[in-house]
C-alpha positions, -999 to 999 in steps of 0.1 A, spaced: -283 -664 465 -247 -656 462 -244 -688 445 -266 -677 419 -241 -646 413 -211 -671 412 -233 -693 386 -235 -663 367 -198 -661 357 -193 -695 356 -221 -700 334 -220 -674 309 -186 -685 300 -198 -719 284 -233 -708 276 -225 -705 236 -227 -744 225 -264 -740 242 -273 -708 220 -265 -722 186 -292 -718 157 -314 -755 162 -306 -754 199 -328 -726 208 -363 -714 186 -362 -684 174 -395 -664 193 -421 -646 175 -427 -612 166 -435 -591 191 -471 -593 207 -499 -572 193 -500 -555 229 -493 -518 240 -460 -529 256 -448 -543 289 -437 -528 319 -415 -540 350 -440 -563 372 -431 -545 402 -417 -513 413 -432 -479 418 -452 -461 391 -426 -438 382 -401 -465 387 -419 -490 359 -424 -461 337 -385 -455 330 -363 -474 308 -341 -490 335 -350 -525 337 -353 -536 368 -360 -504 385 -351 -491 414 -331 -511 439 -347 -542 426 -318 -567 415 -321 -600 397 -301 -620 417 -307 -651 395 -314 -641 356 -327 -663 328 -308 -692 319 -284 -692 352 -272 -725 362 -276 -723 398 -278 -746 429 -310 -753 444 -300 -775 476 -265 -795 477 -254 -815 447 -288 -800 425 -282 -777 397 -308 -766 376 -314 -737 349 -332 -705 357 -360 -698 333 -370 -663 340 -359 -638 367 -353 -635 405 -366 -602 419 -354 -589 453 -357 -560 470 -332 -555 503 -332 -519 500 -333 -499 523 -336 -533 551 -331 -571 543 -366 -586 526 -381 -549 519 -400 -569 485 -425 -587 511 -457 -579 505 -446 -555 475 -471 -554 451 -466 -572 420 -484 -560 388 -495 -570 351 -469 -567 329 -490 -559 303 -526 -566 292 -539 -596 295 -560 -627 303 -555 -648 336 -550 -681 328 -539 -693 359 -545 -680 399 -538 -709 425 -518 -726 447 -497 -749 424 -469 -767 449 -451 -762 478 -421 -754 458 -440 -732 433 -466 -710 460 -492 -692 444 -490 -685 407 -504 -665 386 -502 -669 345 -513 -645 324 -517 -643 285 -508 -612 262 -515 -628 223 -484 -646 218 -469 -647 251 -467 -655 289 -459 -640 317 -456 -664 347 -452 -647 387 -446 -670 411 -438 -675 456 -471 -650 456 -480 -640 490 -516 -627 479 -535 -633 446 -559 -607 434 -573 -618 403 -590 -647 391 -587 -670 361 -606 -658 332 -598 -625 341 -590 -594 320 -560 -573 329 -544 -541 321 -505 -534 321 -502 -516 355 -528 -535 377 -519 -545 407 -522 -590 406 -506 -598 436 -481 -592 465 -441 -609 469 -442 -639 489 -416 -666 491 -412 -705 483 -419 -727 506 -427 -704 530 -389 -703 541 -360 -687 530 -359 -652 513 -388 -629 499 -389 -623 461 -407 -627 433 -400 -657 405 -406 -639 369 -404 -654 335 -418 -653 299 -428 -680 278 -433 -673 242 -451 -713 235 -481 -726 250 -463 -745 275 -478 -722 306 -514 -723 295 -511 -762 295 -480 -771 327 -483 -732 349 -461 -756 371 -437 -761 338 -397 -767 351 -371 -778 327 -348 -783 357 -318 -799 336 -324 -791 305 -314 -761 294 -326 -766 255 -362 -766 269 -350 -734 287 -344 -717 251 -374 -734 235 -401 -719 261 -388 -688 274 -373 -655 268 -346 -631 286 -379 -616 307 -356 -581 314 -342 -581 277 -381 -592 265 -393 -566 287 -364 -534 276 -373 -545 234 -414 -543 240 -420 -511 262 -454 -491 264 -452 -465 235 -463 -434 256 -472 -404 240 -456 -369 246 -425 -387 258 
């Protein structure tokens, strides 16, 4: 992953021609939901405005350029969660939860690459987790923000523990819940949001605080 955190910089620095108005659709309003929360992290944790919480880092955030094996680069559309705090790979097994409320539209085994996924819709969006050790809902399924969906796995079985996280705002997950743009990072802006910046604009209104 540290290549991730070098892609970062590098990437950041000549992301601008990519962002320009035609390039990259503008989302829509904000869903008709109650807010959305962290999709993993402790109660308290998910409940306070830091985004991730905790020690939970995103070690490879939305639109990265980042290396995937030798000589492959492609762009990140969502998040990387990890958890190595307070021991290497403490996010196995963490429960993952709803990010807000919802209908399943997807629970399976996609790919070798992809794991178990799990795609949920909130009205005008959707929220895609992903390298899923355990799935505990099924398609068709109502959710509320806060239930518990699955547990951290990894990809291909190998490598490092975390949990894949992004947001589409366009129908591409209820059709492709395998959907990578790989390459092409204007099919990056067209499907998917900044999940943490989505996430810190739309939180749960909670009353008395």
């Amino acid at each position: 992953f540290s290549l991730a955190f070098e892609g970062v910089v590098i990437f950041w620095f000549t992301i601008g021609s990519l962002l320009q108005p035609g390039t990259i659709i503008d989302p829509p309003s904000p869903p008709d939901s109650d807010g959305f929360d962290s999709p993993v992290g402790t109660e308290e944790e998910r409940r306070s405005d830091t985004i991730y919480p905790g020690h939970w880092v995103d070690v490879n955030p939305w639109m990265n350029l980042y290396t995937i094996r030798p000589g492959v680069e492609h762009y990140h559309t969502g998040s990387d969660l990890n958890l190595n705090y307070p021991a290497w790979d403490s996010d196995r097994g963490k429960p993952v939860y709803a990010t807000a409320n919802g209908t399943v539209t997807c629970s399976r085994i996609l790919s070798n690459a992809w794991g178990n996924v799990i795609v949920i819709e909130h009205d005008s969006v959707f929220s895609r987790y992903a390298h899923l050790d355990k799935m505990l809902v099924a398609e068709g399924q109502a959710v509320e923000r806060g239930q518990q969906i699955g547990t951290v796995g990894r990809n291909l079985n190998d490598g490092p523990y975390h949990l894949h996280f992004d947001i589409s705002y366009t129908e591409i997950l209820r059709h492709n819940p395998g959907h990578w743009p790989g390459t092409n990072s204007a099919a990056v802006g067209e499907n998917y949001l900044d999940p943490q910046l989505f996430i810190s604009e739309n939180r749960p209104f909670i009353e008395g605080e």
